[in-house]
C-alpha positions as CSV (number, residue, x, y, z in Angstrom):
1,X,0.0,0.0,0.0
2,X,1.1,3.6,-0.6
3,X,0.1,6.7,0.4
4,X,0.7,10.1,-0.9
5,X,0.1,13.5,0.9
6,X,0.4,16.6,-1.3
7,X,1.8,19.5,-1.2
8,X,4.8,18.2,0.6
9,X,5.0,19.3,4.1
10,X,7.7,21.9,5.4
11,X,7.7,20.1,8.2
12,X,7.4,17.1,10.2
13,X,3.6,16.5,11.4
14,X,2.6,14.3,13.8
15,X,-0.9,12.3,12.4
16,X,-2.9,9.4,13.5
17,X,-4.5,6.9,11.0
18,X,-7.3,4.4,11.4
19,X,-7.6,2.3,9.0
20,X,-9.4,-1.0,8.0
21,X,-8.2,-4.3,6.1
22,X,-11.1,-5.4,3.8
23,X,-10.3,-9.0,2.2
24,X,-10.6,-9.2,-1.8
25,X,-13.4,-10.8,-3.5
26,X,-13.6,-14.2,-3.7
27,X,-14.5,-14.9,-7.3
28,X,-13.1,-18.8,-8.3
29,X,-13.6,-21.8,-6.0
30,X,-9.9,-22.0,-5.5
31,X,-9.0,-18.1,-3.9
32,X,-7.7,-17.9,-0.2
33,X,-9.6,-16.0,2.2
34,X,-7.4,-13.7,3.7
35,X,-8.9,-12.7,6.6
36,X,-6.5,-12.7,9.5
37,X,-6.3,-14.1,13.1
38,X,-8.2,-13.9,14.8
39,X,-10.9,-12.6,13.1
40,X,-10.9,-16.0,11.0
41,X,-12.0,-17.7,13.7
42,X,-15.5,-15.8,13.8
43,X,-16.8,-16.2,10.3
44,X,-18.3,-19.9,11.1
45,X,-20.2,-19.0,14.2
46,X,-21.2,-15.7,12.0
47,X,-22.2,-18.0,8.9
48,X,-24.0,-20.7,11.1
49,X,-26.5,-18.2,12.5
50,X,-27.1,-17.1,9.0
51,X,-28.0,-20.9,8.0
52,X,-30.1,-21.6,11.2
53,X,-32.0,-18.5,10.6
54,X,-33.0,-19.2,6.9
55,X,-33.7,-22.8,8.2
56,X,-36.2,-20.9,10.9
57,X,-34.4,-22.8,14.3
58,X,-34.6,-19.5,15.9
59,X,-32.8,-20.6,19.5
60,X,-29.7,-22.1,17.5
61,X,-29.3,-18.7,15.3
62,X,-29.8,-17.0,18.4
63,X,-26.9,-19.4,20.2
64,X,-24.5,-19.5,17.4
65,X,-24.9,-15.2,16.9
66,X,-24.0,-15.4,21.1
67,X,-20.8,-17.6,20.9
68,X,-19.7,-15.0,17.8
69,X,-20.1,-12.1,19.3
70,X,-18.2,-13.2,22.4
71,X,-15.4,-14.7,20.0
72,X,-15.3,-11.2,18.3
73,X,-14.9,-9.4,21.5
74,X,-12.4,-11.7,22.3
75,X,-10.2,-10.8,19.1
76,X,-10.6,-7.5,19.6
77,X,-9.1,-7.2,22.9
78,X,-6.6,-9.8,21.4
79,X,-6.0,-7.3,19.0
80,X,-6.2,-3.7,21.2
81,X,-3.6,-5.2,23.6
82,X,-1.0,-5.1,20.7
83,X,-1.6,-1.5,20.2
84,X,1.2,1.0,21.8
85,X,-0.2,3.6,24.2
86,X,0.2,7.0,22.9
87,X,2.5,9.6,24.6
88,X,-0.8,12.3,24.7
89,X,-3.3,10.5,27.3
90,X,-6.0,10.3,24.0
């Protein structure tokens, strides 16, 4: 990835970037997913609720959309903990 900022600073500036990884389509049977860990681990318990609320078994969905969210708020701590404090106090 690149990035450009324009006109050139005259100086050095400090800036803070949030930013999101968005995986690429998946067009033939045979591309990778490339969702990373431990986000990866989340996309069955998401994808099972989907199937057991088409298939109307309302207390599975409802079970399987419970164990996902916990497993997402899992990864993200996973992931925050990783981050470096920042020197402000923001």
């Amino acid at each position: 990835t690149q990035w450009y900022i324009g006109p050139i600073p005259d100086q050095f500036y400090v800036s803070e970037w949030d930013t999101i990884i968005t995986p690429d389509t998946l067009v033939n049977t045979t591309d990778v997913s490339v969702i990373r860990s431990p986000y990866d681990e989340c996309v069955a318990y998401y994808a099972a609720h989907i199937a057991k609320y088409q298939e109307q078994s309302y207390a599975e969905a409802d079970k399987f959309l419970e164990i996902y969210t916990q497993k997402m708020k899992y990864a993200r701590r996973v992931v925050m903990m990783r981050m470096l404090p920042t020197a402000y106090g923001a």
